[in-house]
NUNUKE-145685 format. One record per residue (C-alpha): x, y negated, z. Coordinates in steps of 0.25 Angstrom, whole numbers, plus 2048, in hexadecimal, padded with zeros to 3 digits. Each point is the difference from the previous one (the first is absolute). Example, Ala and Ser with C-alpha at 12.3 -4.5 7.8 and 13.67 -1.06 7.14 Angstrom:
residues 2
83181281F
8067F27FE
END
This chain:
residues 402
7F25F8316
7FB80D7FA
7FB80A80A
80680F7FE
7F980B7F9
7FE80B80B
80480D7F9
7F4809801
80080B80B
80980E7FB
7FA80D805
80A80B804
80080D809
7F87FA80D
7F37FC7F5
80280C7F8
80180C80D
7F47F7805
7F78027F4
80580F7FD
7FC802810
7F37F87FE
7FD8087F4
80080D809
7F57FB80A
7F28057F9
80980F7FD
80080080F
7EE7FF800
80280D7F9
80B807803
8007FD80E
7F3806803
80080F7FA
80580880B
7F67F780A
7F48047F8
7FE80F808
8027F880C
7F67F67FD
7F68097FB
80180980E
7FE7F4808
7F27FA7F8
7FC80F7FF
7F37FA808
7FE7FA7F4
7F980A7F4
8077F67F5
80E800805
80680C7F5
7FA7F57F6
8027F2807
80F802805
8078037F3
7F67F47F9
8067F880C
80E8027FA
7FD7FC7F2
7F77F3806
80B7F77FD
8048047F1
7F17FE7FC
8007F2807
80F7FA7F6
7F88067F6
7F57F87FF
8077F1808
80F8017F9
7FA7F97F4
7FA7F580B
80D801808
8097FD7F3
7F67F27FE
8067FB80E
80C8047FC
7FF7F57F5
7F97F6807
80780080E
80D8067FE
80880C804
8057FF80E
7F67FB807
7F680D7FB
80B808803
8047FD80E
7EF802805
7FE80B7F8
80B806806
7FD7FC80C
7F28067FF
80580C7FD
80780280B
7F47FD80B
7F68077F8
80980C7FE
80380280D
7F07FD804
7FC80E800
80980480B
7F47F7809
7F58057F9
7F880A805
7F48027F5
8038057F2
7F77F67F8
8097F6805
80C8057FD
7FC8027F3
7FD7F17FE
80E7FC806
8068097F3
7F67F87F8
8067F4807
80F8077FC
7FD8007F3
7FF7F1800
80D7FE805
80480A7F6
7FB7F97F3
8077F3804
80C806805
80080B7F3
7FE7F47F6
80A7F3806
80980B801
8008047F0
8007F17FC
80B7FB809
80980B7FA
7FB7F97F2
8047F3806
80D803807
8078077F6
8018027F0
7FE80D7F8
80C806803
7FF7FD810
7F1803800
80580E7FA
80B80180B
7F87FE80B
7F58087FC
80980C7FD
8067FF80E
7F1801806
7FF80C7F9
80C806802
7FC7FD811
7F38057FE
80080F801
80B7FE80C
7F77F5808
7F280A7FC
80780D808
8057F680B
7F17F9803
7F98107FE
80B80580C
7FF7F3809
7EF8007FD
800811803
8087FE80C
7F67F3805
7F38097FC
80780C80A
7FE7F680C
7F37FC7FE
7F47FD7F5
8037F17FF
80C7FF802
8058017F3
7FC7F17FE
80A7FB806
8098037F5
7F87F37FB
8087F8809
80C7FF7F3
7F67F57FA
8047F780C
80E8047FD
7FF7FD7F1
7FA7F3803
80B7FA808
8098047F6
7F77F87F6
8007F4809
80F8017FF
8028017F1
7F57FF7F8
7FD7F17FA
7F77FA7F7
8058017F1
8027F67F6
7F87FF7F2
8057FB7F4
7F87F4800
8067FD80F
80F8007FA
7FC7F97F3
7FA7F580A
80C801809
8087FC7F3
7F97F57FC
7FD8067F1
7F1803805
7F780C7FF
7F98077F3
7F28047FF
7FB80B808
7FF80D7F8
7F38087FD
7FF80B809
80680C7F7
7F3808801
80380B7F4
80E804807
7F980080F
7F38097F8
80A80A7FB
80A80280E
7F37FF808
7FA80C7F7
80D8087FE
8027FF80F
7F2805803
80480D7F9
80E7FF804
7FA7FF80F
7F480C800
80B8097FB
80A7FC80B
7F780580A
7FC80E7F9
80A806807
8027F880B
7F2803804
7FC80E7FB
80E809801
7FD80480A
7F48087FB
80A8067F4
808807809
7F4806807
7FA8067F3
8108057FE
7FE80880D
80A7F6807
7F97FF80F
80C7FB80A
8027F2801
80E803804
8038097F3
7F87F47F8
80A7F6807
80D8087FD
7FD8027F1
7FB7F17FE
80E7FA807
8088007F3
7F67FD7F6
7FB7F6809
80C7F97FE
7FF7FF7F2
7FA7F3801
80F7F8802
8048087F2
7F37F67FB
8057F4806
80D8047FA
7FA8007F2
7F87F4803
80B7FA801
8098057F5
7F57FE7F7
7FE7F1803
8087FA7F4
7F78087F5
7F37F9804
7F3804806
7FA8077F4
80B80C803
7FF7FD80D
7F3803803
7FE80C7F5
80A808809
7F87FF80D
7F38027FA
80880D7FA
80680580C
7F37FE808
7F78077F4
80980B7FE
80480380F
7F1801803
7FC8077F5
80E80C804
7FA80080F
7F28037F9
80580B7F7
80980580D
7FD810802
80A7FF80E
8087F6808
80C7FF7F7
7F87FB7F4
7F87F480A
80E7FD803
8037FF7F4
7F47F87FD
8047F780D
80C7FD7FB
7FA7FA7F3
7F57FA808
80A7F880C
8097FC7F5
7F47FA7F9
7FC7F980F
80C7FB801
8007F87F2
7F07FB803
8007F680A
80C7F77FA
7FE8047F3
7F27F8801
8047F6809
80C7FA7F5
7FA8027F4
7F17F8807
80A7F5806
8067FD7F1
7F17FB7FC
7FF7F780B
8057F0802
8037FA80E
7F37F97FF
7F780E7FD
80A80B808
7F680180C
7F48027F9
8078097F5
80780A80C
7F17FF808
7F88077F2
80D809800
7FF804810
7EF8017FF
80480A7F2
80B807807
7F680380C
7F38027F8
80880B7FA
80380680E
7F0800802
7FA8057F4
80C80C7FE
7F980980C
7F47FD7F5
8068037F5
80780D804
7F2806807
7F87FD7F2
80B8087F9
80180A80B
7F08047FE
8037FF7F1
80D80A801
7FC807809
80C7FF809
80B7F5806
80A8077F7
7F87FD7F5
7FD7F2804
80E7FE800
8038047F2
7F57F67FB
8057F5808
80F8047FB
7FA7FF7F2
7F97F4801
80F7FA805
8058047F3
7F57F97F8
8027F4808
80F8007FE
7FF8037F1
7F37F3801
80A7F7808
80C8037F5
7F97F97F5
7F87F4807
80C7FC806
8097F77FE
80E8057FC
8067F5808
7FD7FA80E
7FA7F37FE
8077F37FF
8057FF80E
7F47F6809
8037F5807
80680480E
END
């Protein structure tokens, strides 16, 4: 008697919300903690490095998946998803929340350290499973709804994080407590997926031979993404200084004429995702555009409207980068390679994150201001675009084994 073929798992709504939400955990490292840093550095004023260790403190973590996502997406090959992702979420919750016990500064800055652990594996499982759950066209769907969430799940972490910060220093870590709540989740819906080997075994027809690691397609999304990542983070990073050399002082008047072109970032997922069916080459020539050219209008801005203007270009730009990247790296990669291949994309994405600061002080000395820094960096997303237009491929890539 022949034994029936089990049909192989279908994701749906419950693993798709689950990753999307998973997806938002490392923001919360960030995002979470801007409004705390006053707070913090006031109560380690004993200490004559806290102006310098508290904001080093918040960007611990994005240094930390920058140089593990590349070991974190080898585990993801050789020990599967699931399991990584349940402790590393796990671990983020406990170590996130760790700080609320922790008296001394040095150790809180380890624990971020620590966080950033957690963050690599989560970051990296996270991008392979959407590889693995879903095709092109489902991997584009669910990416675009993250960034379409995003701007509205930022504003909602900032107001819940300023409100903890009002009760006490440490208090804002408790908003680390969302990790336990993602990991239930994941325990109720996340499962192991299947390769192609595992179904052509399932079937009796037996499995091919492994394919070569696709190192030319992983060099060219890991460099791209480098540049893609460090002008990301230019504004991100340094607006704040723009609007202080456009004689904009008030945070409250900074944070009245920043709502709508804030916003912008869901017109990028929109685009993203109209744009899907031309290919990445397109794709990515009109991020790195919107991101160039908006810098570089905020640069040249002689008042708020024109950095308005500029933000508008630059959010719409944001709102493209992340998917943008994540799809067209994901067509390069077999079931067999997807967690290395996402761990070089989350350690160039990140490495980005830490040379931009860099970058953007060299060419501020060379400028002479952050306007002008700006305008080179806005430049130098234009070149890039032009650069990507011609050594890409027209196409995505033959779709990967999933």
């Amino acid at each position: 008697m022949t034994t029936p073929i089990k049909a192989p798992r279908q994701p749906g709504i419950p693993q798709g919300l689950t990753i999307v939400l998973a997806g938002f955990l490392p923001i919360i490292a960030i995002v979470s903690m801007f409004p705390a840093v006053p707070a913090m550095i006031a109560h380690f004023a004993s200490d004559p490095a806290a102006q310098t260790k508290v904001p080093a403190m918040v960007s611990a973590p994005g240094l930390t998946v920058a140089v593990l996502a590349l070991f974190a997406g080898l585990m993801v090959d050789k020990f599967g998803r699931r399991r990584l992702l349940l402790v590393s979420t796990a671990l983020y919750g406990f170590v996130g929340i760790a700080p609320m016990f922790l008296v001394d500064l040095d150790q809180i800055y380890v624990s971020r350290l620590v966080l950033g652990v957690a963050e690599a594996a989560i970051l990296t499982t996270v991008n392979t499973l959407i590889g693995d759950y879903w095709d092109q066209q489902g991997r584009n769907r669910w990416l675009t709804l993250q960034g379409l969430i995003g701007p509205f799940f930022g504003s909602a972490v900032i107001f819940t994080s300023g409100y903890l910060a009002a009760m006490s220093w440490n208090s804002v870590f408790l908003i680390y407590g969302a990790g336990f709540l993602v990991f239930f989740a994941m325990l109720a819906f996340i499962y192991e997926p299947e390769s192609d080997e595992t179904a052509r075994k399932m079937l009796g027809i037996g499995a091919e031979a492994s394919t070569p690691f696709p190192w030319a397609g992983v060099l060219l999304f890991g460099v791209v993404t480098l540049f893609g990542g460090a002008l990301y983070y230019v504004f991100i990073i340094n607006g704040g200084m723009v609007w202080k050399e456009l004689g904009v002082m008030d945070p409250a008047e900074i944070g009245r004429l920043t709502t709508i072109p804030s916003m912008f970032v869901i017109a990028g997922a929109g685009i993203f995702w109209a744009t899907t069916r031309f290919g990445p080459r397109i794709q990515l020539t009109i991020f790195l555009l919107l991101l160039g050219s908006g810098l570089a209008v905020i640069g040249m801005a002689e008042d708020w409207k024109g950095m308005v203007a500029g933000m508008a270009l630059q959010q719409t730009g944001a709102g493209m980068a992340v998917p943008t990247l994540i799809a067209w790296a994901q067509g390069y990669l077999p079931f067999e390679h997807r967690g290395r291949g996402m761990g070089v994309w989350t350690s160039a994405f990140f490495f980005g994150q830490f040379v931009s600061p860099l970058l953007v002080s060299a060419a501020r000395v060379y400028s002479g201001s952050m306007q002008g820094a700006f305008v080179i960096a806005g430049l130098l997303g234009v070149v890039i675009a032009l650069v990507t237009w011609f050594i890409v491929a027209p196409r995505q890539p033959a779709p990967a084994a999933a």
